[in-house]
C-alpha positions in Angstrom: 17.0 22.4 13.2 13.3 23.3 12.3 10.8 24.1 15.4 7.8 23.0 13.4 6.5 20.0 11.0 3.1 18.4 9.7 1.8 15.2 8.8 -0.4 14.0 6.6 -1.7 10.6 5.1 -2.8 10.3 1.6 -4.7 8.6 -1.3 -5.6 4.9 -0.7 -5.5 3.8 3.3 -3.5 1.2 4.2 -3.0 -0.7 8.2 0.2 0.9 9.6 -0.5 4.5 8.6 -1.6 5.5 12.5 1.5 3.9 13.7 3.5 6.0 11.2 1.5 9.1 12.5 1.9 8.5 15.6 6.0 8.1 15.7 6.3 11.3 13.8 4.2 12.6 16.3 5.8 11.4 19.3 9.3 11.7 18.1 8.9 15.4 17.2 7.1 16.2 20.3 9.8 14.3 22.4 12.4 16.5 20.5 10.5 19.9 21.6 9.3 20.4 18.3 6.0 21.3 17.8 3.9 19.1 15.3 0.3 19.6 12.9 -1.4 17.1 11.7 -3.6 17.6 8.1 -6.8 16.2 8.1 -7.5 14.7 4.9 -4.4 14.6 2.9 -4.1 17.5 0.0 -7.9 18.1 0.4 -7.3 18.9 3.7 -4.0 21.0 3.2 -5.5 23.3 0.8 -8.8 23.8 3.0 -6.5 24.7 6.1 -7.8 21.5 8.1 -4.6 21.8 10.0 -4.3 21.0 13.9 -1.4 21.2 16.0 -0.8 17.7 18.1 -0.2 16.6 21.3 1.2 13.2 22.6 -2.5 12.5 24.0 -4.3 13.0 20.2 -1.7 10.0 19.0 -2.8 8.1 21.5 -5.4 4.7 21.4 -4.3 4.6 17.4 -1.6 2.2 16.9 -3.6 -1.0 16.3 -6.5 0.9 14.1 -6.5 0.6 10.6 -7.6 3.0 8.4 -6.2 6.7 9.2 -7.3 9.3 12.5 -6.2 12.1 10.2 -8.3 10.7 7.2 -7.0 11.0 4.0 -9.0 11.9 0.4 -7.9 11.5 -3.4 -7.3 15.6 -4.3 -8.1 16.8 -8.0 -6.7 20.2 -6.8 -3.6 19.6 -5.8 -2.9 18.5 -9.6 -3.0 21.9 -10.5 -0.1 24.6 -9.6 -2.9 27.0 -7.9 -3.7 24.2 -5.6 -0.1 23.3 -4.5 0.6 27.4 -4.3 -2.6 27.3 -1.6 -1.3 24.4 0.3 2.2 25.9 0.4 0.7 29.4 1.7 -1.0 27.7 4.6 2.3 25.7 5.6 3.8 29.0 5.8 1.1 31.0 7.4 1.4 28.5 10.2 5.2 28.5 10.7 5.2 25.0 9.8 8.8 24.1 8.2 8.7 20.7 6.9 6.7 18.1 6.3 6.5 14.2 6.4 3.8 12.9 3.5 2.6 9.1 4.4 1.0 7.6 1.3 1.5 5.8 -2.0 2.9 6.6 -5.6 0.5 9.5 -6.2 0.8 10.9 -2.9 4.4 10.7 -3.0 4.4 12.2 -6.5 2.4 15.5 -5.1 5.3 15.5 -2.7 8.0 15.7 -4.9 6.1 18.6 -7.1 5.7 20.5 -3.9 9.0 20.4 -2.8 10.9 21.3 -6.6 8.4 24.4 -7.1 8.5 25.6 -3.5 12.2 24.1 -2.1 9.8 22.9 0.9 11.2 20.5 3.0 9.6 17.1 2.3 10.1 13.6 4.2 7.9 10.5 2.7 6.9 7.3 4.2 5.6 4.9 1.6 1.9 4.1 3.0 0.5 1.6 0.4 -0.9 -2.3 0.6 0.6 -2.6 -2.7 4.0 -2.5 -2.4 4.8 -0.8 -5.0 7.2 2.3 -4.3 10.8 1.7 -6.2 14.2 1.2 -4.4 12.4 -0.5 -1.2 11.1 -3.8 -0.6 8.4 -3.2 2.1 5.8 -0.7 2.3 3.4 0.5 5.4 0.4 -2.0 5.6 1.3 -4.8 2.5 2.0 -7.6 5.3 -1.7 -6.3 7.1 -3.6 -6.8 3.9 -1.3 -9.9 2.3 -2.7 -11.8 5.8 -5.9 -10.5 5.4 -6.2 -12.2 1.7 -4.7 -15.6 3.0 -7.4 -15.2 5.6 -9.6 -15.3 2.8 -8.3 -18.0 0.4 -7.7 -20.1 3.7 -12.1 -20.1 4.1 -12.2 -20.4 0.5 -10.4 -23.4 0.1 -13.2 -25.3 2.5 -15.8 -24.6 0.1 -14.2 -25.0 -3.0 -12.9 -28.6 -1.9 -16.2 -29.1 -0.7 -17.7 -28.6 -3.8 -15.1 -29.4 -6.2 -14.9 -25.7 -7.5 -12.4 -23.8 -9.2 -12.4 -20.5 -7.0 -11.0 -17.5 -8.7 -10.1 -14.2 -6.4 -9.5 -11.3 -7.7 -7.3 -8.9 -5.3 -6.4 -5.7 -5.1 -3.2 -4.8 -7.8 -3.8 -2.0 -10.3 -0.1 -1.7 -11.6 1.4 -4.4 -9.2 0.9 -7.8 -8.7 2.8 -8.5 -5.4 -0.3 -9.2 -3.4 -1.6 -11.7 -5.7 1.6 -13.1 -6.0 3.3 -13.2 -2.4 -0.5 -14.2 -1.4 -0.6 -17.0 -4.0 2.5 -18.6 -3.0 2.1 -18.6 0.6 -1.7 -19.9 -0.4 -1.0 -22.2 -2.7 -2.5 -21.2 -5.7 -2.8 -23.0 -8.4 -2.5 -20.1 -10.8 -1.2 -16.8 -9.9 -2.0 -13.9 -12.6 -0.3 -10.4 -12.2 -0.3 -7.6 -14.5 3.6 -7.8 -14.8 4.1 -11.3 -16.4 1.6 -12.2 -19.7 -0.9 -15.9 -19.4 -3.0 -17.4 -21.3 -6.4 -18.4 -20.1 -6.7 -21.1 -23.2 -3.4 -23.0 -21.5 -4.7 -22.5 -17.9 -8.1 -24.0 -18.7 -6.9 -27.2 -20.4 -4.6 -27.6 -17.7 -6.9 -27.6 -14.8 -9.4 -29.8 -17.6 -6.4 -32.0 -17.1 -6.1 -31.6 -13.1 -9.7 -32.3 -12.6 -9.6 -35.2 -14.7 -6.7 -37.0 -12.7 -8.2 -36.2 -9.5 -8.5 -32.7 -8.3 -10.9 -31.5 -6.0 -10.4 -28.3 -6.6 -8.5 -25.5 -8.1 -7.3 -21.6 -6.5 -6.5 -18.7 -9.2 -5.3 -15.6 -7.4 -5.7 -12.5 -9.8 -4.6 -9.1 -9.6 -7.1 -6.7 -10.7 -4.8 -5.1 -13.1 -4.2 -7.9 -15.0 -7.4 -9.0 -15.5 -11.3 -9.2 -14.0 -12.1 -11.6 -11.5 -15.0 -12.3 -13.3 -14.4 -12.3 -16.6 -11.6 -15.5 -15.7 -14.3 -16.7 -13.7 -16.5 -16.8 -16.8 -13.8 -18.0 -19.3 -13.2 -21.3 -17.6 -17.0 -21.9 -16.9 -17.1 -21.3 -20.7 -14.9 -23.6 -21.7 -15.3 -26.5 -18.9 -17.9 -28.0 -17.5 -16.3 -27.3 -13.9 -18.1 -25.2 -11.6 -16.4 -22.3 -11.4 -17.2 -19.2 -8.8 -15.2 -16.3 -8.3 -14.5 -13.8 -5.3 -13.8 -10.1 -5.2 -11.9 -9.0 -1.7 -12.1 -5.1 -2.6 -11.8 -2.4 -0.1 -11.4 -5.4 2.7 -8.3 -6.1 2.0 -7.8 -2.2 3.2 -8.7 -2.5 6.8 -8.4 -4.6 9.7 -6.0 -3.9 12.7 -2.3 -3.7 11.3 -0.3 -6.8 11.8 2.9 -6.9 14.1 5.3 -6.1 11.2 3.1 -3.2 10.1 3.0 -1.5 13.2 6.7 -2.3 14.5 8.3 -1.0 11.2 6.0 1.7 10.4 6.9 2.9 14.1 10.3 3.1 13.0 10.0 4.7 9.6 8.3 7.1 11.3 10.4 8.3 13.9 13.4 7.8 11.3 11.4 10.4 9.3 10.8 12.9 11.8 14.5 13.0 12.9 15.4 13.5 9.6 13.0 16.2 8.6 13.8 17.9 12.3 17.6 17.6 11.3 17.5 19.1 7.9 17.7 16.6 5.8 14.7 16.4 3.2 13.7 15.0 -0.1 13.8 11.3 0.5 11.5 8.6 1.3 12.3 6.2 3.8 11.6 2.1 3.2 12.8 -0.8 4.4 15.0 -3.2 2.1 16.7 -6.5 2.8 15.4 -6.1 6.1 16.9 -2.6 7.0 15.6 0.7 6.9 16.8 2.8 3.7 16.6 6.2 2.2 15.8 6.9 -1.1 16.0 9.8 -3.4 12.3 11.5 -3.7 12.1 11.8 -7.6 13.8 8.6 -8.6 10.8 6.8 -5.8 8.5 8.4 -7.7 9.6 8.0 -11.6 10.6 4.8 -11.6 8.9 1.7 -11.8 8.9 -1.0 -9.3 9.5 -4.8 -10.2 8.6 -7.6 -8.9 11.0 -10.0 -7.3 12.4 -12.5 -10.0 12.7 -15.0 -7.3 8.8 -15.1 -6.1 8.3 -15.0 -9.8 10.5 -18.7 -10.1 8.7 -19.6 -6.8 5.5 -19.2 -8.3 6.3 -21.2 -11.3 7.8 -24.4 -9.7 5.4 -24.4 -6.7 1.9 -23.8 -8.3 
């Protein structure tokens, strides 16, 4: 049984991670274990920003967004030199384990840390994207999927006001389950995600052909990886003579007081993870899927690829 862990939260932000913090926190503190938190991720690991936690510094944090420990993207810890410096102040410390809360990347310097060093590593999949493989839920995707039907719910007052075509572009470098779980429950018009190939030519005659029969006006939710807001924007105002204006959410869709499903299940990922880390048990990262929480194996999270759900992908298709 180890005596002493860490957290940390990584890369991108995302509503939930506090709650997560906090349960690992809480849980380890509750087992009389004692319990660091890293400031600012990697960054913060290899600079020794480390602080050992009591149940009063986890306090007044479960319905922030955003992270108290802070979290930064870290060149460094890219490099061997940089992990060997983060592993040496783990050690220096006593601390035995450690519980990562982030996405893909952060997960990935996980994994390296723990096959070069044998550390002990628990992850806890901290991304709006939902986009870490063998789980169907990550920490703060249901926060910022709300926070973009907030927005396409005020958009669609103006654009029907106006008879617009509004195009949003949302967040969705490698995954399009934002735009797409957002689209549907929107009701987009189009939906365009990096994972399935469109063509702008056929989307333009057909909402020529909307228009033209009636429409007041037209939604296209895009995922930044599969295209620019803008340049979509620009295509259809191109080729139509429909106003067209487009909308980029950015970093908004980040923040914002986690929703009830964020905080609940990030709660109980995160005392799931300090149990198991306490315990022994290490190299895993823990999810949710088919609505129950689920352990997967650390490498295969992070080396392989996530797909979208064929089924919101048929959705999408009948429905818009």
């Amino acid at each position: 049984m180890l005596k002493s862990i860490a957290v940390m939260t990584s890369g991108g932000d995302s509503p939930g991670m506090n709650a997560a913090a906090r349960a690992v926190a809480r849980t380890a503190l509750y087992e009389g274990v004692r319990v660091w938190g890293i400031s600012d991720g990697y960054q913060g690991l290899i600079e020794e920003r480390l602080r050992e936690l009591e149940s009063k510094d986890v306090g007044d944090i479960i319905q922030r967004g955003g992270t108290f420990l802070g979290t930064a993207r870290c060149e460094q810890w890219q490099t061997p030199e940089g992990r060997r410096l983060g592993y040496e102040n783990l050690i220096q410390r006593g601390i035995e384990g450690l519980c990562v809360i982030g996405g893909d990347g952060s997960l990935r310097g996980a994994q390296r840390l723990s096959e070069e060093y044998g550390f002990p590593i628990v992850g806890l999949p901290g991304t709006i994207d939902n986009d870490v493989w063998g789980m169907d839920y990550t920490i703060g995707c249901d926060t910022a999927a709300n926070t973009i039907i907030d927005a396409i719910n005020k958009l669609r007052d103006t654009a029907s006001a106006h008879r617009r075509v509004i195009v949003l572009e949302v967040m969705g470098r490698n995954c399009g389950w934002l735009a797409l779980v957002s689209g549907i429950s929107g009701g987009a018009e189009y939906i365009i995600v990096p994972e399935e190939e469109f063509d702008l030519r056929q989307i333009t005659d057909s909402l020529s052909e909307a228009y033209e029969r009636g429409k007041r006006y037209i939604l296209i939710v895009v995922a930044e990886g599969a295209a620019r807001g803008q340049d979509v924007c620009d295509y259809i105002a191109q080729h139509t003579d429909i106003e067209t204006r487009v909308s980029v959410l950015g970093h908004i869709q980040r923040g914002g007081a986690p929703s009830v499903i964020d905080r609940v299940r990030a709660s109980q990922l995160g005392e799931q993870a300090a149990l198991s880390l306490i315990s022994g048990l290490s190299g895993v990262v823990f999810g949710y899927s088919n609505g129950h929480v689920v352990s997967v194996n650390l490498y295969d999270a992070v080396n392989n690829k996530k797909k979208l759900d064929p089924e919101y992908l048929r959705l999408a298709k009948v429905l818009c």
